[in-house]
C-alpha positions in Angstrom: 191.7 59.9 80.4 193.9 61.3 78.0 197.5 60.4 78.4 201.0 62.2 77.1 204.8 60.9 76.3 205.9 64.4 78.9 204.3 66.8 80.3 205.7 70.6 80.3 205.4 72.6 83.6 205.5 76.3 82.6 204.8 77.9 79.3 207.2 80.8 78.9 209.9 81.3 76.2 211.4 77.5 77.8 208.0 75.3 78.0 207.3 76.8 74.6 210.6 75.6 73.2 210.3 72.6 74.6 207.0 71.8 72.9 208.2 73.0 69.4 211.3 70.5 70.0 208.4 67.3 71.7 206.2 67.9 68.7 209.4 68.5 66.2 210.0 64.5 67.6 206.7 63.0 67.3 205.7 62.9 70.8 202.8 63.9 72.7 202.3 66.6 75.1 200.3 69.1 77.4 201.9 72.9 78.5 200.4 73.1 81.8 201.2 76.9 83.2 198.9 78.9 86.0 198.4 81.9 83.7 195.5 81.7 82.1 196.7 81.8 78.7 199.6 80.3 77.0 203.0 82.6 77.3 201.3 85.2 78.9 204.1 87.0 81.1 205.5 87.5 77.7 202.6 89.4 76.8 202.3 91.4 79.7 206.0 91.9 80.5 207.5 95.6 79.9 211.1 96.9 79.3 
């Protein structure tokens, strides 16, 4: 079992920063978000 230093719940325009600032620190992580792909509501959104 893998394990991670925090674990990001949600990977919109937040998670996403988050991980950039984790990684930007050294630590481990895993984006977990029910779309199926990684900032997808910013794909599909419209204005």
């Amino acid at each position: 079992m893998q394990s991670y230093d925090v674990i990001v719940i949600g990977s919109g325009q937040a998670g996403l920063a988050a991980g950039y600032f984790l990684k930007k620190k050294g630590l481990s992580f895993a984006l977990l978000d029910k779309g199926e792909e990684v900032g997808q509501i910013w794909k599909n959104r419209s204005v």
